[in-house]
N, C-alpha and C positions, 0 to 999 in steps of 0.2 A: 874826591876819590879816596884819600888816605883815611875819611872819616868808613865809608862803605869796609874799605878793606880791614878795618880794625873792627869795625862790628861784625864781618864774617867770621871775623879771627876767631874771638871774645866767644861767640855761639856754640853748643854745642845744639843736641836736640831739642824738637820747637818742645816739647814737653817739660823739658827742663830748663829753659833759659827763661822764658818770659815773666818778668816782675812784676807783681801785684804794685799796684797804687798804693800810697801811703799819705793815711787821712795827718792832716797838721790841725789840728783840735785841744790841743795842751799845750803848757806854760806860756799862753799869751799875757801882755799886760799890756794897759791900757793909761793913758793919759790926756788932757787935754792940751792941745796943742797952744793955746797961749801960756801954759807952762813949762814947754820944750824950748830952749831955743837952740838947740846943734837943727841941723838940715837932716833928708832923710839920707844921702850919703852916710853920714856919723852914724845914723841909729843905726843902720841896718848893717854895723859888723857886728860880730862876738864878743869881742874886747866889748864893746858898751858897757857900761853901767848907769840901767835906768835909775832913780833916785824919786823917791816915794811912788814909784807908779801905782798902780791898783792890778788887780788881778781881772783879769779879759773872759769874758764867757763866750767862746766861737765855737759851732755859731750862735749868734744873739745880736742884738741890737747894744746899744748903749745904755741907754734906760734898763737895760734887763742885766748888763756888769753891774752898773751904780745900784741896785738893788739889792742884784746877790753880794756886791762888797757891804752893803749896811749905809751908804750913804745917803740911799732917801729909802721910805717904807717904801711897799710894795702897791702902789697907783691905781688899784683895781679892789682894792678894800677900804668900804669906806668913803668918807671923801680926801683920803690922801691926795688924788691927785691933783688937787686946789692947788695955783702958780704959789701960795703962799709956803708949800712942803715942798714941791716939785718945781723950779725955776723954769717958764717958757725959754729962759736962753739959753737952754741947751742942745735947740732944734737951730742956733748960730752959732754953734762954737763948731769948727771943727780937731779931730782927736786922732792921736796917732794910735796905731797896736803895736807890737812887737812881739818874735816869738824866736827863739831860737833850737834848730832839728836836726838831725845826723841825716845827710841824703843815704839810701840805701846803699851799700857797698852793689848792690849786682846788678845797681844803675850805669856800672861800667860801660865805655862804648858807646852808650847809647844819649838822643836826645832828650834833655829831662826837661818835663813839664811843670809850670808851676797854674795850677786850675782853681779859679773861683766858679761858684757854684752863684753867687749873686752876693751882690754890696751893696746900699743906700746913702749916698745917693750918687757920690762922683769919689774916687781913689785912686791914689799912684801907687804903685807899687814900686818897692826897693827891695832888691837881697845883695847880701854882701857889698854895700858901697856902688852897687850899678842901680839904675830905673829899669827896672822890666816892663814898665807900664803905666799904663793907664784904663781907668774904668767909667762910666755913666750910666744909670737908668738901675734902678733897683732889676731890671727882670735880664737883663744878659750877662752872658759867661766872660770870666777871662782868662782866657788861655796862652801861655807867656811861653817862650823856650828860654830855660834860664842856661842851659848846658854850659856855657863860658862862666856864668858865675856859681856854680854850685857844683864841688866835685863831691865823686861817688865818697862813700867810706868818711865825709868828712861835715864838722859843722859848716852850719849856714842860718844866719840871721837875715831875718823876713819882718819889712815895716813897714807899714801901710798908713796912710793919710788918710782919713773919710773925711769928705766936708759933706756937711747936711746939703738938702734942695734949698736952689737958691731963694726960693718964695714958701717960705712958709706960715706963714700968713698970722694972721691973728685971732684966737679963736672965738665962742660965744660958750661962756660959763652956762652949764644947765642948772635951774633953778626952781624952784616951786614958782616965783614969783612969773620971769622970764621967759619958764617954758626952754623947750630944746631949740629956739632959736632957728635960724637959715643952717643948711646944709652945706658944707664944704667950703670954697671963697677961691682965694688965688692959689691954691696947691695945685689946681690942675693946670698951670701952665706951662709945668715943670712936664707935664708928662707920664713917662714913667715911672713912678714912685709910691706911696703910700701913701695915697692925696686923702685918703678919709680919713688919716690921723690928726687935721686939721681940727674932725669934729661932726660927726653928723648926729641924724637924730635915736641912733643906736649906739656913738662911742663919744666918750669927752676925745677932749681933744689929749694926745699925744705929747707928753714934752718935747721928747727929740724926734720926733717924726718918725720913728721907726729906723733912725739911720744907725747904720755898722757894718758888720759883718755877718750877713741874716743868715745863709748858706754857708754849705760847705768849705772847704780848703783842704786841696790833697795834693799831694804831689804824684808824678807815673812817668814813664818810660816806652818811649816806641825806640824801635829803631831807624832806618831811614826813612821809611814810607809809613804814614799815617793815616786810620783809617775815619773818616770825617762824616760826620750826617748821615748816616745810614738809614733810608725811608725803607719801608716794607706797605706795600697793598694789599687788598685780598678784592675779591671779587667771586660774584655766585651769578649762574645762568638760571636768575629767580624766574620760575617757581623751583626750580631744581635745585635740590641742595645737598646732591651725591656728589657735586665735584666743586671746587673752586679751584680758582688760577691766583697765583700771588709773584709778585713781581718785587722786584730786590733792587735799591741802586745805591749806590755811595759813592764819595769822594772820595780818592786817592792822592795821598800827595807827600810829593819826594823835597825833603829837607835837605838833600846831599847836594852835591856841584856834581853824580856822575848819574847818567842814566841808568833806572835801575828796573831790572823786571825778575817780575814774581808771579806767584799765584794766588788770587784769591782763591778761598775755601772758605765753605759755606755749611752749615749743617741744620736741620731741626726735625723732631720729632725722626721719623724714618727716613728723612730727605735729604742726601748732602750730595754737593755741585763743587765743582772747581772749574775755573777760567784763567787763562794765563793775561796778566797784563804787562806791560811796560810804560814807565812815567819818564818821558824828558826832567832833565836835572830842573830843579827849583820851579818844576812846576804840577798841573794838576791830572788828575785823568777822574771823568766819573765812568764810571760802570753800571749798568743797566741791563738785568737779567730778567725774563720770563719763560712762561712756557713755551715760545716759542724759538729758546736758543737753549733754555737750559727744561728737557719737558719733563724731569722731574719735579716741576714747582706747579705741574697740573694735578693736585689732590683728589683724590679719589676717598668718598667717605668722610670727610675732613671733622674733625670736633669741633665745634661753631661755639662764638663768643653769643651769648645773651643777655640781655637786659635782666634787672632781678626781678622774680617770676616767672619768665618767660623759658627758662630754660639755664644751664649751666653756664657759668663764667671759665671756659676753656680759653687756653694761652698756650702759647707756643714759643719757647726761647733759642732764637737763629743767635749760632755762635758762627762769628764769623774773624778771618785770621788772615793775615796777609804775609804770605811765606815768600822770605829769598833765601833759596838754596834751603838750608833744614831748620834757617833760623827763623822765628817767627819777628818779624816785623811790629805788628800791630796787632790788636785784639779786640773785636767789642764783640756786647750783645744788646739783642735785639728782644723784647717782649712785645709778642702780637697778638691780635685774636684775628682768628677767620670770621671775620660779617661783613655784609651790605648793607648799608644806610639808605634809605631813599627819602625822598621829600615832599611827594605830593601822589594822591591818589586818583584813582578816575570821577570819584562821584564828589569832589570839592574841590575848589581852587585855595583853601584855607591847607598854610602849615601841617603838615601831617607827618611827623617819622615815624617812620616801619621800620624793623631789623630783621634779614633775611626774611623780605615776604611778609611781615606779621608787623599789624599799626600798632604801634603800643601808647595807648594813654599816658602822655606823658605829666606823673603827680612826683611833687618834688618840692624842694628850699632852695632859695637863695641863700648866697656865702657874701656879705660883705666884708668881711674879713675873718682867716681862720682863730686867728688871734691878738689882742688889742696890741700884744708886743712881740708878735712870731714867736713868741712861746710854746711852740708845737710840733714836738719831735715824734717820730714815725710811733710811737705809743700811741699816744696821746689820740694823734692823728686816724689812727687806723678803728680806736674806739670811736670818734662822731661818724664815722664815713659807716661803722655797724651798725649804731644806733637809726642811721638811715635808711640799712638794707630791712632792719628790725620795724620800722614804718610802712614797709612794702613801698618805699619810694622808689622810682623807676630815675630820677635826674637830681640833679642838680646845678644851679645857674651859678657859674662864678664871678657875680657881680663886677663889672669894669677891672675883673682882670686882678685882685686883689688876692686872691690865696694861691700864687703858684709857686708849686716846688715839685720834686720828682715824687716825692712821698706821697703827694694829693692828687695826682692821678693814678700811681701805684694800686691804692686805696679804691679808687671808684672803678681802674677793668677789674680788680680783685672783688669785690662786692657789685658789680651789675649797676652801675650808677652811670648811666648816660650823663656827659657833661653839656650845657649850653657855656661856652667859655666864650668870654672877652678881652679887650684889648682897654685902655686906661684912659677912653673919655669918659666923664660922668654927665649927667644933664646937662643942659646948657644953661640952665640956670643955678645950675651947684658949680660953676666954678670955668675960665676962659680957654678957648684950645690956648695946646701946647704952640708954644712958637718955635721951639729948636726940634725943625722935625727929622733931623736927621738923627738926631739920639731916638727919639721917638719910634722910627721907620728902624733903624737899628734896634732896640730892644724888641717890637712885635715881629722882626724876622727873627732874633733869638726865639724867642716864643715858637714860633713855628716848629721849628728846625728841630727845641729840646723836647718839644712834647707829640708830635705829629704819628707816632707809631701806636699811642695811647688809643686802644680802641672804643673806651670809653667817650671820646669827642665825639659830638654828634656834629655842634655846630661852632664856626667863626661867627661872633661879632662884633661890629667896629665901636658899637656906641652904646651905651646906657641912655635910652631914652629921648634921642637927638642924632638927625646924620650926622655922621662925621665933615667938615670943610670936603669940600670938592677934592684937594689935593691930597688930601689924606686918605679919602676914598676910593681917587684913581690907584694911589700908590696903593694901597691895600687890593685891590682887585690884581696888579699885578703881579704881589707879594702872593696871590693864591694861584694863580694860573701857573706860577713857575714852583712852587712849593706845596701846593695843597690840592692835586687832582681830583681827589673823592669828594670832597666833604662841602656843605653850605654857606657860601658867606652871607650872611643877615647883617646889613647896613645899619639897622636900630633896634633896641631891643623892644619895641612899643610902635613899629608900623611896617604894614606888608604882612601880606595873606592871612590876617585875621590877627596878627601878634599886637599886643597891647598889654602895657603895663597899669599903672594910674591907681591900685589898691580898690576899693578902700583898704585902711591899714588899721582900722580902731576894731573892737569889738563888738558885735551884732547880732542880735538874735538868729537862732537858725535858720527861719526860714528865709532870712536877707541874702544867706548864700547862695539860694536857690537864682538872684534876681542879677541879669548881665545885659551888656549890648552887644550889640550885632558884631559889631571891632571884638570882644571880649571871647576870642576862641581859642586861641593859643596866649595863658594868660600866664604873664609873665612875675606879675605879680600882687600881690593880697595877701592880706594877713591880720594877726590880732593880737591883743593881748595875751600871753603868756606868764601865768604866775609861777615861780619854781616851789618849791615844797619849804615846807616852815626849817627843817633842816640847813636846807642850800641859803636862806634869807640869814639866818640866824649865821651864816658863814661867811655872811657878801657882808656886813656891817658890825659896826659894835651896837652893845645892849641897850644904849640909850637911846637908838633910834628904831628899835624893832618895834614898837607902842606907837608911834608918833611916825605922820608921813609927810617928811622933809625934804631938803635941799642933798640930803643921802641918797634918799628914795628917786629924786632929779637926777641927780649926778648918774644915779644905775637906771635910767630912761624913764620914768616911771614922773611923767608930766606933762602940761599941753603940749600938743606938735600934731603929727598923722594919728600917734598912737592914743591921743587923746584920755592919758594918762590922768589928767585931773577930773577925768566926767565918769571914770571907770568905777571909784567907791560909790555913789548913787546909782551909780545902775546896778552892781553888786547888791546894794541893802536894797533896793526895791526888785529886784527879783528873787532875792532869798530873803530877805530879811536884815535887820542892820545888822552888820558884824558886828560883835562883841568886845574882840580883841584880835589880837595879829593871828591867831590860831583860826580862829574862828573865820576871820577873813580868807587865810588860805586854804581851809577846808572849801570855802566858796567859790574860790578862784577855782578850785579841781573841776569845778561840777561847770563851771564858764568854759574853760579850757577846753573841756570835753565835747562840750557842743562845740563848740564853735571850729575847732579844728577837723572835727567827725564832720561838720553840715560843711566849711570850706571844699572840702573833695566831693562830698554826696552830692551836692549842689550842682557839680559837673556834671558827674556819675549821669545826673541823670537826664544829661543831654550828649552823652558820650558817644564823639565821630558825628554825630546830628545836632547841631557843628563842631561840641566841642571837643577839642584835641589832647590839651594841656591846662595845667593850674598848677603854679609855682608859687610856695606861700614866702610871704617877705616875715620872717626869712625863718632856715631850720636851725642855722648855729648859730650862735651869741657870740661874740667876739671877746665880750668883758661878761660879769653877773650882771643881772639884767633881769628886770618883772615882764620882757616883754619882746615879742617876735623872734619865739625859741622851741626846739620843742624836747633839750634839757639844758641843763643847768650849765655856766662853764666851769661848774665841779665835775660834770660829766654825771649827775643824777636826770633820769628822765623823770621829767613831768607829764600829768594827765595827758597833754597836748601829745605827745608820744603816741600815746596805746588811740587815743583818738583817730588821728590819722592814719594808724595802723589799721584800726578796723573798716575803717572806707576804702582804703587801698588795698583789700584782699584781693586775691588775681580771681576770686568767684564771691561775688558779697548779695548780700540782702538785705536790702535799706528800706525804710520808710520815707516816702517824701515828704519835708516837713513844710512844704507847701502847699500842694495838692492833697495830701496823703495818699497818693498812690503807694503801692507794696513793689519794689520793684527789685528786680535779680538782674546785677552788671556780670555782664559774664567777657573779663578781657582777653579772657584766650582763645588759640585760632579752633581749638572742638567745640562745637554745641553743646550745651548738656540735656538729657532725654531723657524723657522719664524718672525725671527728679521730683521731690515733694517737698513743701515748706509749707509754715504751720504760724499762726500769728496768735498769739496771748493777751489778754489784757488784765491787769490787776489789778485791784483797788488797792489805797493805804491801806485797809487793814490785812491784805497779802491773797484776799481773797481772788479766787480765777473767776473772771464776770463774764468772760467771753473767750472762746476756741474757735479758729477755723484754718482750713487745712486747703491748700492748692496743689492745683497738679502743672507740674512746669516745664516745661520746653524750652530754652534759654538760646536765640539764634550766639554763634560767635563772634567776639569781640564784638557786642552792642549792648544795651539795656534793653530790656522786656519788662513788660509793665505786667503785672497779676491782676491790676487794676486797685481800684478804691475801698480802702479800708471801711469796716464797718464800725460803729462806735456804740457801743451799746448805751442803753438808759442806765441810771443810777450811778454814772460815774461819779467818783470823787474828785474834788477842785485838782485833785493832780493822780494820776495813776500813772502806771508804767505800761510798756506794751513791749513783747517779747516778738523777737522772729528768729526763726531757725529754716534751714535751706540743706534737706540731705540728698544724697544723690540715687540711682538710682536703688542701689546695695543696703542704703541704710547709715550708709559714711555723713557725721558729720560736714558738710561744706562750710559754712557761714552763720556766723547768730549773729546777733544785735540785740541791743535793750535801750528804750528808751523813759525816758519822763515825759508828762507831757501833761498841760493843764488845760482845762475848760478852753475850746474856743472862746468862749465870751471872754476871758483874762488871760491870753494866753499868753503872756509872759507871767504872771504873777504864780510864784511855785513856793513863796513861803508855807504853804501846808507842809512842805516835806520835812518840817521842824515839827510835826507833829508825829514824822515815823516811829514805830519804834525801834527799838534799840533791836538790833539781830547779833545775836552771838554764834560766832562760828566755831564748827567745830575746825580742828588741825591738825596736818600730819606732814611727816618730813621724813623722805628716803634720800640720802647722800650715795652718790658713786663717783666718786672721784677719778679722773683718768688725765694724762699728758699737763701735767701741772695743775691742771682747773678744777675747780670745787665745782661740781655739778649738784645741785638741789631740785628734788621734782619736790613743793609743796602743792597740797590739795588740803582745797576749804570746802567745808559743806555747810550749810543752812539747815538747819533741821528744826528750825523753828516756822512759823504758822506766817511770818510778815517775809518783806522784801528784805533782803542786806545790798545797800548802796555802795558800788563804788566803794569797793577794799582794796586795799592799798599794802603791798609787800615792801618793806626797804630793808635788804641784807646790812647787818650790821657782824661785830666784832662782841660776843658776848661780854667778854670784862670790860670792858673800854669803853664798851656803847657805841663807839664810832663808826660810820657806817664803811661798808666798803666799795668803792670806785675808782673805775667803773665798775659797775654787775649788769649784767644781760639779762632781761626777764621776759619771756616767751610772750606775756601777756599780762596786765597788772591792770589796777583801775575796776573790779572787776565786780558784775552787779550777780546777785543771783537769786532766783525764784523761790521758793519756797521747798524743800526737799531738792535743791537744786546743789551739784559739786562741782567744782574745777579744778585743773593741775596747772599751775604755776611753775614754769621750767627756769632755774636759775646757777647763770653759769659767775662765775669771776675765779680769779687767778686767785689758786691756793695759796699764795703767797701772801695774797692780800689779806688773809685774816692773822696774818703772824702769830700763826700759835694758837691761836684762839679756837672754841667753838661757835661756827655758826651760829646768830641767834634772828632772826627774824621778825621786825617789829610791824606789825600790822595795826593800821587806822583804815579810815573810810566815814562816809556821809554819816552813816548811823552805825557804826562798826564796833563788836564786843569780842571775844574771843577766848575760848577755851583755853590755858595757859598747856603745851605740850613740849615736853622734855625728854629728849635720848641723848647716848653717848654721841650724838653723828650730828645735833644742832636743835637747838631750842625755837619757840614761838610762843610771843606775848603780845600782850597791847602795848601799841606806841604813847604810852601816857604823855609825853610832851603834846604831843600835834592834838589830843582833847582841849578844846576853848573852856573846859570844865578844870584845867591846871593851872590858869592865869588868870590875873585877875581882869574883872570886863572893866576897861577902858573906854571901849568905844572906838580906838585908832583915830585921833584927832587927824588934821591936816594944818601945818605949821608952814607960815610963809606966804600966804596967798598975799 
């Protein structure tokens, strides 16, 4: 009671009293615990004095301080991360932090919180000589009341213990010789944690496992009643989407010894409620509002959350407040979107999600990890989650549960990225269940609980490719019935109602894309090689390996395994011709990348809803640099794979089937389009037009329509290209496409196109720069007689040469006809060129270019990325 009455005192208006949180993110340091010997009582006062500690990066992992202190290189360049630079034993050793803070002074009165945001893999907490705690499972929060040991106005020393997962296994070194080896081992027994650091066939293995302090650390202030898990619903009476009903509940809960009542208040957008509650002393009350008690939460008109294409990414932010007498209690907010999910349609029994009424094709990447060492702060973060809206991707799968934090769903309701999100089994042949399943069932209810308002979730699932144990099952079916009313639980990510994983993962001619099973409709995953641009290679390694493809080129995925890394240079030289040198090779890898990421989607495309639903490529982000299942770089430069899948993923496209050759128009939104026209081209190498023919098109919604069968004229050349365009019925561009394409008779063989000639383009560059960003419209024209292949924009830093990243490019990769122009829209942060002029370095297949100069940014040829600058090698391969 004396605490209540002193917090009424202390109060004046709820506008004025309530204290902001206060991040603890400075003057940590760091030590290895077998070089401590005081207890954490001793560390964790003031007086301490650490004695050589090291300097702490929170949040960060371990691996990622021992870095930025200089104690090992940096594990992801190169082969540093060989056990011979980087010791396996420091995924055993466990390390203390330590950090000392001034609690707020106008923390007065009140209970102060001490809040983790996530730890790897188990942590006590000390401040001031007391234990506040303890922690397990890399994905749950911990939330401490320190009030007895930390007063307002005053230092307070915070030291924390992390021990690694108790199984961290052993890993398999990737190699030219060895190949990338079995996938995973004993980390998954642990659970929840950062079980792929062990080692799969997209990451070496991890020294420390990923263990520290990955998340946050803040400190905050309620008063006596605290406002706890705060869900938010929506619902629409589909087909109708003038009104939705959204429903409100939270926990309440009183820290005092007196009974205490208040008012909740509620607010968002034009909407605010208040309800008085009362909590018996030291305990809970939930709260549970709808339109049927509070009817202003029946929206009328409401701004609707949609997938990207589909419509806007609206949100709505419920501030919500818990007032005794004028003092504000507690505080949170709330970000929601108004949509409906559904799951199933009338004319299939197979996987289907709709948002408000409308199926959406679900095309997208798998995340195994967002970064090999949580290296990814809300920048960073908020650039790959763009470069995926910039694909026209509709989803994203978060692989057994491995990239969560608040910033990664932020990211996907802000950019329209439906998530398929999991919980932390892997196959059951990558590694054994968890045996401690109450840490286990505790971290997936955190799960729940932190991200559940995120309207980007489409779907719960338990397992990566495998049920989950019976028990784990039941308990997860319970964990949703009482936590998750809307949304899907999917038991496996590879069975029931058409979902299937299984790849293939290597690279393949286009038309292989076209070719699936009956199981293969909701596809969870597939993918291919991905090469990054001679730039990003020339960044991922040192110079003695960029010639020569080695145990480097291993270590960065680039070897046998799924991805079939050692059979990819011979398919390379025999469908283009042998590479010459590393240049030459990844001008070939552009033109691979391109199909094959383009035919992954079209392949669907063109059995889209008849049956197919979904195609999730393994994978869109790289964890580490990587030549492989990516579609950019983890410089954050996109590769051809990018604009590839961009252009299959347009919400109105026009593809050729490169199986049938039927001419077909995906039209995925819920209008028809009518009286539209598209127009199909074909060209010889020497740039001549052999053939025109023009269609009149009716495009039913959200389905494919077929134009029917391409015609192929006589006199082809062993490789020509063929053009489609799709305008509506105004005359508005909709859709192009360009393809290559050789002789049925050799149809994979396209070495002729080393006979193109060279096309020089002409350039021009208008800058208008607005809200920090360098905005660039360039436009390339052709005004020569032949094809220009697959041109290639990379904003750089004029004096420097350096490129800048990220940059955002409307559309790149880009082929064009003969008298043929395009604008190229390029955004990055003005800050990113520090000072510089823009200068624009342009290659491509067969690509020349006009040199063009203003005060506002330059354009030249990219001379490095010419295989005409280096010497021909060959690109041996070392180690077999």
């Amino acid at each position: 009671m004396k605490a209540l009455i002193l917090y009424l005192a202390l109060c004046g208006s709820a506008a004025e009293v309530f204290p902001n949180s206060m991040p603890i993110d400075s003057g940590w340091q760091l030590q290895f615990a077998s070089k401590v010997s005081q207890s954490g009582g001793q560390i964790s006062v003031a007086s301490f004095q650490p004695d050589n500690w090291l300097a702490a990066t929170v949040p960060g992992t371990i691996l990622t301080s021992l870095v930025n202190d200089k104690v090992y290189p940096d594990p992801l360049f190169g082969e540093n991360n060989r056990p011979d630079k980087i010791p396996e034993t420091l995924c055993r050793e466990s390390y203390w932090y330590r950090t000392v803070f001034t609690v707020p002074a106008d923390y007065a009165g009140r209970q102060i919180w001490l809040n983790f945001e996530g730890i790897n893999y188990s942590a006590e907490i000390w401040v001031n000589g007391h234990q506040a705690g303890t922690m397990r499972g890399a994905f749950a929060r911990g939330i401490f009341d320190v009030s007895k040991f930390a007063a307002p106005g005053q230092p307070a020393a915070l030291a924390v213990l992390i021990t690694p997962q108790p199984h961290p296994g052993t890993p398999h070194e990737h190699t030219i010789k060895d190949g990338m080896g079995l996938n995973g081992g004993i980390t998954a027994i642990d659970g929840p944690c950062f079980l792929c650091t062990i080692g799969w066939d997209w990451i070496p293995a991890i020294r420390d496992r990923d263990s520290g302090i990955w998340q946050k650390v803040y400190l905050s202030a309620t008063g006596p009643v605290a406002i706890r898990n705060p869900l938010v619903t929506t619902d629409l009476p589909l087909p109708d989407l003038d009104h939705a009903d959204v429903g409100i509940a939270t926990t309440l809960e009183n820290y005092s010894d007196a009974q205490v009542s208040g008012v909740l208040k509620g607010d968002f957008g034009d909407v605010s409620f208040e309800t008085p509650v009362t909590i018996p002393a030291r305990q809970t009350n939930m709260v549970s509002l709808s339109p049927a008690t509070v009817p202003a939460l029946r929206l009328t008109h409401p701004n609707l959350w949609w997938p990207n294409g589909y419509g806007p990414q609206n949100l709505y932010k419920l501030h919500l407040n818990f007032e005794v007498g004028a003092a504000v209690s507690d505080s949170r907010e709330v970000t929601f979107g108004v949509r409906k999910i559904t799951y199933t349609v009338p004319d299939s029994e197979n996987l289907t999600i709709s948002v408000n009424g409308v199926r959406i094709m679900c095309r997208g990447g798998n995340w195994g990890l967002d970064e090999a060492m949580k290296r990814n702060p809300r920048a960073r973060l908020e650039a790959q989650i763009r470069m995926h809206k910039l694909a026209n991707y509709t989803i994203i799968r978060n692989w057994v549960g491995q990239s969560t934090s608040e910033d990664f769903y932020d990211m996907c309701d802000q950019y329209g990225l439906l998530l398929w999100d999991e919980f932390f089994q892997p196959n059951p042949s990558d590694g054994p269940n968890p045996t401690d399943l109450v840490t286990y069932l505790a971290n997936v209810r955190e799960k729940i609980l932190r991200f559940r308002n995120h309207p980007s979730i489409a779907v719960w699932c338990a397992r990566n490719e495998g049920y989950p144990p019976k028990e784990i099952d039941t308990a997860l079916r319970k964990l949703m019935a009482e936590l998750e009313p809307t949304r899907l639980y999917q038991p496996s990510s590879t069975a029931g109602h058409g979902v299937h994983s299984g790849g293939p993962y290597c690279w393949r001619t286009p038309r292989e894309f076209y070719e699936y099973g009956a199981d293969d409709v909701f596809k969870t995953e597939i993918g291919s090689v991905s090469v990054p641009t001679l730039e990003s290679i020339h960044g991922m390694m040192p110079q003695k390996d960029w010639e020569v493809i080695d145990d480097d080129w291993a270590e960065h995925d680039f070897a046998k395994g799924a991805q079939r890394g050692n059979l990819y240079p011979q398919i390379l030289n025999g469908r283009y011709g042998k590479a010459v040198n590393l240049a030459d090779f990844t001008r070939k890898a552009q033109m691979m990348n391109y199909e094959a990421f383009r035919a992954l989607y079209e392949g669907r495309n063109a059995k889209m809803f008849k049956p197919c639903t979904a195609v999730i490529t393994w994978m869109s982000n790289p964890a580490q640099p990587s030549f492989v299942w990516q579609i950019y770089h983890h410089d954050l430069e996109p590769n051809s794979s990018l604009f590839g899948a961009q252009k299959a993923c347009e919400p109105v496209h026009i593809q050729l089937n490169e199986k049938t050759g039927d001419v077909e128009v995906i039209n995925n939104l819920p209008a028809a389009l009518s009286q539209a026209r598209a127009s199909l081209s074909v060209f010889n190498l020497d740039g001549s037009n052999v053939y025109q023919h023009e269609y009149a098109v009716d495009a039913a919604a959200t389905a494919e329509t077929s134009l029917g069968l391409a015609e192929w004229p006589a006199g082809l050349s062993a490789v020509h290209f063929v053009k489609l365009e799709l305008l509506d019925a105004g005359g508005k561009l909709l859709s192009d496409n360009f393809y290559w394409r050789a002789l049925p008779s050799q149809p994979d063989d396209l070495r002729a196109l080393d006979k193109l000639p060279a096309a020089t383009l002409e350039a021009s560059v208008a800058r208008h720069d607005a809200d920090g960003k360098c905005l660039l419209d360039l436009t390339l024209r052709n005004p020569g007689p032949g094809v220009a292949l697959m041109a290639h924009a990379q904003l750089r830093r004029k004096d420097s040469g350096a490129r800048v990243l990220p940059a955002y490019y409307s559309v790149n990769y880009v082929s064009l006809a003969p008298g043929e122009s395009k604008t190229i829209s390029i955004e990055a942060a003005a800050a990113g060129l520090d000072g510089q002029t823009p200068l624009i370095a342009i290659d491509g297949w067969n690509i020349a270019v006009k040199p063009f100069s203003s005060p506002e940014a330059e354009v030249s040829l990219n001379d490095e990325a010419q295989p005409s600058h280096w010497p021909a090698n060959g690109l041996s391969i070392r180690g077999q």
